[in-house]
N, CA and C of each residue as an Amber inpcrd file, in Angstrom:
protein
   348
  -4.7140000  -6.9670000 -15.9180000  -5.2680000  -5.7850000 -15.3100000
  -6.0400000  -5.0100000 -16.3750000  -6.8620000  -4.7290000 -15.9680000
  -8.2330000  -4.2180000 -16.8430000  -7.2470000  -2.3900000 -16.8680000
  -8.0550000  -1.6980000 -17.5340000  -7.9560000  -0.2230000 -17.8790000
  -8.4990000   0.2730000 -17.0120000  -9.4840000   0.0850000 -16.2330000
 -10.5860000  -0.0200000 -15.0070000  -9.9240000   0.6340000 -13.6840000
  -9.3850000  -0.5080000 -13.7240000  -8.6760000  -0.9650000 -12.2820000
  -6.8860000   0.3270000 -12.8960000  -6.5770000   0.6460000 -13.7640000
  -5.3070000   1.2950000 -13.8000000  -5.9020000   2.8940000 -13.8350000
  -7.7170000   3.2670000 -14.4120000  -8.1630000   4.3480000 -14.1640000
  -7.9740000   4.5800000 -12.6420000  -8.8600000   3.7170000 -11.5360000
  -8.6060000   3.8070000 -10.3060000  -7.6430000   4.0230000  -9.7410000
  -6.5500000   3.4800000  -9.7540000  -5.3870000   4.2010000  -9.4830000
  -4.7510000   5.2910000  -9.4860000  -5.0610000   6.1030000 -10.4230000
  -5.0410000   7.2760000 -11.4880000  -6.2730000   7.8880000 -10.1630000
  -6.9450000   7.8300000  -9.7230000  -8.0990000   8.6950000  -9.8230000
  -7.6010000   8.5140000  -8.1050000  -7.0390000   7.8020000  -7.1800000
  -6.2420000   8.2900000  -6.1380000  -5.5720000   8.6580000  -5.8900000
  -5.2790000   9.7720000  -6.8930000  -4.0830000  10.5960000  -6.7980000
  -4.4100000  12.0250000  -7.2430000  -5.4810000  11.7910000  -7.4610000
  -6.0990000  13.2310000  -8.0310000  -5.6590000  14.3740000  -7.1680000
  -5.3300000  15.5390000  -7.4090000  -4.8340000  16.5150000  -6.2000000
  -6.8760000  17.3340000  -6.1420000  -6.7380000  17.3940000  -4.7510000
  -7.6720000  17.8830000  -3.9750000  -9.0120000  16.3590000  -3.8070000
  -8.7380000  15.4000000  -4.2980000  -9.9650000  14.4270000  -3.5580000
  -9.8860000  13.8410000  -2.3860000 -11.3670000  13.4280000  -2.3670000
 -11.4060000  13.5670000  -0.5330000 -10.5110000  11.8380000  -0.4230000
  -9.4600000  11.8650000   0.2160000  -8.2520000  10.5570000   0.2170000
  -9.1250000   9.8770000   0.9450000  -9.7670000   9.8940000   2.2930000
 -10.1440000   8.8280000   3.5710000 -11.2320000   8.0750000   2.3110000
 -11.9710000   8.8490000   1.4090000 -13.2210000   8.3080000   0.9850000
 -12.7700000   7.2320000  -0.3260000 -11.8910000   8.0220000  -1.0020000
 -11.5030000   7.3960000  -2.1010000 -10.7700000   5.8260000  -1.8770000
  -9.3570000   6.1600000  -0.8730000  -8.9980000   4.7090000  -0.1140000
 -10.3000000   3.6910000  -0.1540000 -11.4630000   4.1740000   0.9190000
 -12.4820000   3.6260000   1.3140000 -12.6150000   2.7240000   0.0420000
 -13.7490000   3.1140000  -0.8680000 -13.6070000   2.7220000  -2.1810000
 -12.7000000   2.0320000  -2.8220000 -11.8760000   2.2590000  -2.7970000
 -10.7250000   1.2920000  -3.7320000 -10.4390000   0.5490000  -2.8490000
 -10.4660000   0.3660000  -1.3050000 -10.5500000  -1.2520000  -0.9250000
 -11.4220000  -2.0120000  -1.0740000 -12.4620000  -1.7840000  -1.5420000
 -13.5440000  -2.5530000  -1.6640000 -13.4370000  -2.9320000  -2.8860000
 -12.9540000  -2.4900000  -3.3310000 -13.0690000  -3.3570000  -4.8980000
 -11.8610000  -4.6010000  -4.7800000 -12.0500000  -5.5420000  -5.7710000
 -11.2130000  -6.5750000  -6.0690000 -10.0460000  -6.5820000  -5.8540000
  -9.1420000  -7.5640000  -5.4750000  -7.7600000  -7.5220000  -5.5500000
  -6.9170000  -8.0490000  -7.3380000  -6.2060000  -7.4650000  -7.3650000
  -5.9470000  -8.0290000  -8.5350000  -4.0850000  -8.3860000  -8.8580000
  -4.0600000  -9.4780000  -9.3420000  -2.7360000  -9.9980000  -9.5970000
  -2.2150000  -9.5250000 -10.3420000  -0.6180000  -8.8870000 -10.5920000
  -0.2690000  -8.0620000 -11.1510000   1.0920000  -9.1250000 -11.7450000
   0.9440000  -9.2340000 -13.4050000   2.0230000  -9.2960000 -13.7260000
   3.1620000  -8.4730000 -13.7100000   4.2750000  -8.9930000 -13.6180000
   5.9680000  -8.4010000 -13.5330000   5.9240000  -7.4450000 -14.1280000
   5.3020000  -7.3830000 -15.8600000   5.8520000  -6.4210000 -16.5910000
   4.6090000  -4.9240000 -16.2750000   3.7240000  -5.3650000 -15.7350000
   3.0550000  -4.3840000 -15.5540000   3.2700000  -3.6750000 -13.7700000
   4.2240000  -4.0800000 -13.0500000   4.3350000  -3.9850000 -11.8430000
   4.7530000  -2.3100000 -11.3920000   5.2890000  -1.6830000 -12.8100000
   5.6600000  -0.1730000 -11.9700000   4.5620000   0.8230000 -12.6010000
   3.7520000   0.0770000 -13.6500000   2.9060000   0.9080000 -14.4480000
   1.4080000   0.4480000 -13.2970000   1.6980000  -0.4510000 -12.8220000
  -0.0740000  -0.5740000 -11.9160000   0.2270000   0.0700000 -10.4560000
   1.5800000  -0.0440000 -10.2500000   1.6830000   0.9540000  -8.4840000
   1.9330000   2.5320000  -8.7590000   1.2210000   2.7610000  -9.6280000
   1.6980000   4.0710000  -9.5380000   1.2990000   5.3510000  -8.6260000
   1.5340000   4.9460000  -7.4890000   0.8360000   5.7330000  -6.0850000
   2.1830000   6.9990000  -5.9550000   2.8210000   7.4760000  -6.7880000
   3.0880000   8.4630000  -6.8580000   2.7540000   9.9390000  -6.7400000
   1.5550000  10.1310000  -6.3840000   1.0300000  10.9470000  -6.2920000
   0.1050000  11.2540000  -5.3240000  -0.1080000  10.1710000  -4.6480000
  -0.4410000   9.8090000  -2.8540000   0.0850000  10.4670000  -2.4760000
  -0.8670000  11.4130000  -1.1480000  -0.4150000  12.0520000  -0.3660000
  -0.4370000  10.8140000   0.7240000   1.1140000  10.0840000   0.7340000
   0.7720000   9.3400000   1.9220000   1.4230000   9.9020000   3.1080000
   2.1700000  11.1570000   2.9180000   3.0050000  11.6530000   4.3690000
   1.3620000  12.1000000   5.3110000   0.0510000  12.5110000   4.7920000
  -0.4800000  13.2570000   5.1170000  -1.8190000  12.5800000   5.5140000
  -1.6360000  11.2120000   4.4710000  -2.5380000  10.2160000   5.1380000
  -2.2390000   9.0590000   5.0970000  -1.2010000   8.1840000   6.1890000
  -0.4550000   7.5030000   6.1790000  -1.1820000   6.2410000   6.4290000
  -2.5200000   6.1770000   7.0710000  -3.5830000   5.0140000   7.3930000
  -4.2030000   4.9330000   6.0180000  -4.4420000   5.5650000   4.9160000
  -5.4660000   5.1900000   4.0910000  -3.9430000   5.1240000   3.1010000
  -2.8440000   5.2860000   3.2260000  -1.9580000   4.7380000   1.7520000
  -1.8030000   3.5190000   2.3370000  -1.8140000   3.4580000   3.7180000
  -1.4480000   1.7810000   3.4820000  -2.3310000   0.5360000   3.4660000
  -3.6570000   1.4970000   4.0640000  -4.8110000   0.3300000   3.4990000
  -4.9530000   0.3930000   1.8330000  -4.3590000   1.1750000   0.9950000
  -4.3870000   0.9770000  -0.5200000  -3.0460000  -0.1460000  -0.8580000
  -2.3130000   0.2910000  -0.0950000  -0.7840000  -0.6830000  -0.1340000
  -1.3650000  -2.1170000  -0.0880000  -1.8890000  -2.3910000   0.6400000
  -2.2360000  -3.4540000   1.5480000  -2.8950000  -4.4240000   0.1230000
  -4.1530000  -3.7310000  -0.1400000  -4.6370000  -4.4070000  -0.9440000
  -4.0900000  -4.4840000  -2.3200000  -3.1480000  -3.4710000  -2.7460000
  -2.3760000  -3.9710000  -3.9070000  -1.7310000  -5.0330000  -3.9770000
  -1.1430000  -5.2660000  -2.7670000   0.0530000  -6.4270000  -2.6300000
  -0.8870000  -8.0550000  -2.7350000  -2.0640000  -7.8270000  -2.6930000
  -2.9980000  -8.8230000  -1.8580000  -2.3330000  -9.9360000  -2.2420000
  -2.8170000 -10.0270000  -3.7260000  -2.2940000 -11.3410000  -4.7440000
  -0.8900000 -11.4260000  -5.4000000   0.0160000 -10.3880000  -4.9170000
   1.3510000 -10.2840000  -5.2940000   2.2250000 -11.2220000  -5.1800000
   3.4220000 -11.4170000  -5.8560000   4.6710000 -12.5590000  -4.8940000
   5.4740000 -11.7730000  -4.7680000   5.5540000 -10.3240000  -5.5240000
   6.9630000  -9.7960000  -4.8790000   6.8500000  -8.1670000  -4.1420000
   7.8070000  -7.9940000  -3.4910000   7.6920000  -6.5840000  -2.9410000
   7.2280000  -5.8610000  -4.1970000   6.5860000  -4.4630000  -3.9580000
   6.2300000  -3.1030000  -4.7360000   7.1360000  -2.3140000  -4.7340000
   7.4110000  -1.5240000  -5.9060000   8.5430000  -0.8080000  -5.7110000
   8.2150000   0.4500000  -4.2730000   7.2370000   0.6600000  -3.7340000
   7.3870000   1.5100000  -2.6350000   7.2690000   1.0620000  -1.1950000
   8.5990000   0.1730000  -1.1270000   8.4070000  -0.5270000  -0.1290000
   8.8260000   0.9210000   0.4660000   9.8390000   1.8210000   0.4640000
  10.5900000   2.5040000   1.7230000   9.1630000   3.9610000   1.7770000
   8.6340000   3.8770000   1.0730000   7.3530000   4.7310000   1.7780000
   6.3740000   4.3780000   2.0220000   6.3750000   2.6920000   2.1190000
   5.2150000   2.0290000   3.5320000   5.7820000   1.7670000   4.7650000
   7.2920000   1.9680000   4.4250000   7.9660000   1.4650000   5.9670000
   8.1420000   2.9490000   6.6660000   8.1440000   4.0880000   6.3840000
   7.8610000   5.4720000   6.5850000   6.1080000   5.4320000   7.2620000
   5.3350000   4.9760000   6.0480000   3.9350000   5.0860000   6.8440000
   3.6080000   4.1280000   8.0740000   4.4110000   2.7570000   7.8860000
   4.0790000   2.0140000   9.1020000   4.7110000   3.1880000  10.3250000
   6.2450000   3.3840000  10.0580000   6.5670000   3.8640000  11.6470000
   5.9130000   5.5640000  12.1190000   5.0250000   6.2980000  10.8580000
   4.2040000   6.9970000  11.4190000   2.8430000   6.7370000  12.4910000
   2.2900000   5.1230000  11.7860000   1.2720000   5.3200000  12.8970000
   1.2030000   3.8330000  13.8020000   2.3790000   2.8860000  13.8140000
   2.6460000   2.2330000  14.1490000   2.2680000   2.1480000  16.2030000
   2.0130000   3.3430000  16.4910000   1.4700000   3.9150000  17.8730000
   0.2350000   4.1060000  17.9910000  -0.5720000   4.2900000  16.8810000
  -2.0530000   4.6030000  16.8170000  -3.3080000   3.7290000  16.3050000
  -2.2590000   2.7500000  15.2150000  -2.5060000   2.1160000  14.5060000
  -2.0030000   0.7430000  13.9770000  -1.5990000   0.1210000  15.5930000
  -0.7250000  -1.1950000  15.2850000  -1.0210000  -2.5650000  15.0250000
  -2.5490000  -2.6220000  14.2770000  -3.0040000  -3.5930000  13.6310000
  -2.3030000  -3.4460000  12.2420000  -2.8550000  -2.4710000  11.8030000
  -2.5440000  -2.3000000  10.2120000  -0.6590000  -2.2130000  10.1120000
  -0.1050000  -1.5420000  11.3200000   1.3270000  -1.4760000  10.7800000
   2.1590000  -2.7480000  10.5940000   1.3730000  -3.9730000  11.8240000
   1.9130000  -4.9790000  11.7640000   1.0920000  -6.1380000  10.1390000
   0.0820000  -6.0090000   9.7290000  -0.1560000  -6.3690000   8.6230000
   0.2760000  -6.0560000   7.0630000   0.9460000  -4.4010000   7.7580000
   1.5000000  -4.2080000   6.5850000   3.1080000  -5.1920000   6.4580000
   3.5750000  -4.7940000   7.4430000   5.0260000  -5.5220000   7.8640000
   5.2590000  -7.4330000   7.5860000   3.6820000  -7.7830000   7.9990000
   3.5880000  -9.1220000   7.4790000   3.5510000  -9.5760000   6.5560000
   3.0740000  -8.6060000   5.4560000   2.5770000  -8.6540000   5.1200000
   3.7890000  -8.6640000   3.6550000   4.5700000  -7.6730000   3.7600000
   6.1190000  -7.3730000   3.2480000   6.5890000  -8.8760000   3.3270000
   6.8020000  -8.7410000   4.8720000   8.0330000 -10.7160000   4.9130000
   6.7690000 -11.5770000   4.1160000   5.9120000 -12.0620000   3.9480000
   5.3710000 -12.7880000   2.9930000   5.4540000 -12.6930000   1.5140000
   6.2240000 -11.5810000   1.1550000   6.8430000 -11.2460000   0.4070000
   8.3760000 -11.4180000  -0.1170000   8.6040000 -11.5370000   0.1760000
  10.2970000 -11.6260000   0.8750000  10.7550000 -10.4070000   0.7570000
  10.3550000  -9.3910000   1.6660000  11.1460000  -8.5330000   1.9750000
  11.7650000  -8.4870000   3.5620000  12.9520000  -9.3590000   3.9060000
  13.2650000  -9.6860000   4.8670000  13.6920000  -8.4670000   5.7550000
  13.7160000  -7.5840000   5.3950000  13.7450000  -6.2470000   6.5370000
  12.9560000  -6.5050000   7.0520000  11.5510000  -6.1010000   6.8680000
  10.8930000  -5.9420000   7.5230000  10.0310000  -6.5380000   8.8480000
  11.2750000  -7.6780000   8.9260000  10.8520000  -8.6050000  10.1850000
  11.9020000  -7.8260000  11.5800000  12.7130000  -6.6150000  11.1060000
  13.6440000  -5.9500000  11.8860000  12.4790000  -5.1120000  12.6800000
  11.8140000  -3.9400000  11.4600000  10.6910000  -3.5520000  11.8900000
   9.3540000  -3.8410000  12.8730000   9.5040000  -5.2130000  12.8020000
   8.5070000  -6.0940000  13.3270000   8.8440000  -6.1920000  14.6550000
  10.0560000  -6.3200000  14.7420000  10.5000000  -6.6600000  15.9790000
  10.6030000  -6.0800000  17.0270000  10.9660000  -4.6700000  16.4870000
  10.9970000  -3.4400000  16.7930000   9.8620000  -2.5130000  17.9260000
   8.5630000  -3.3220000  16.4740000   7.2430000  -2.6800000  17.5090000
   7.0740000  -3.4480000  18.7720000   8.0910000  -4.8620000  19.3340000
   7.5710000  -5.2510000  20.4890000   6.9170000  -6.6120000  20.5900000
């Protein structure tokens, strides 16, 4: 992982930027494979407002995981954002959820099930 790609991260979390635009942007860029030891220092979406924009943290979720093999440490505040818009937005909740069990995070096939 480049310095690049760990600025970007950093720079979606900025307090007061516009989130829908910034998401926008940082999906478009590359996916990138994240070694183990760098795995809590490259998710650092700590500072995501994702209660407030629960469609654009998980299209950032989404593409972090792209090239991943293992869960992110924030699995329990994508499973919070799936069942926020999981009614509005049940493409992305179920890709996120698939997206988890391709992961092996075997909850989330409970979730899955859930939506129906």
């Amino acid at each position: 992982m480049t310095q690049e790609q760990r600025a970007l991260i950093r720079w979606l979390t900025l307090p007061g930027i516009d989130v829908s635009r910034a998401a926008e942007l940082f999906v478009r860029g590359p996916a990138v494979a994240v070694r183990d030891e760098d795995l809590y220092d490259y998710y650092d979406l700590d500072g995501f407002p994702n209660e407030e924009y629960p469609v654009q943290y998980l299209r950032v979720a989404n593409h972090l995981m792209q090239m991943n093999v293992t869960p992110p440490p924030f699995v329990e505040h994508l499973l919070v954002a799936v069942s926020q818009i999981a009614s509005t937005h049940e493409i992305l909740a179920r890709q996120t959820l698939n997206k988890l069990l391709s992961l092996g995070y075997s909850p989330a096939r409970i979730h899955l099930e859930s939506m129906g």
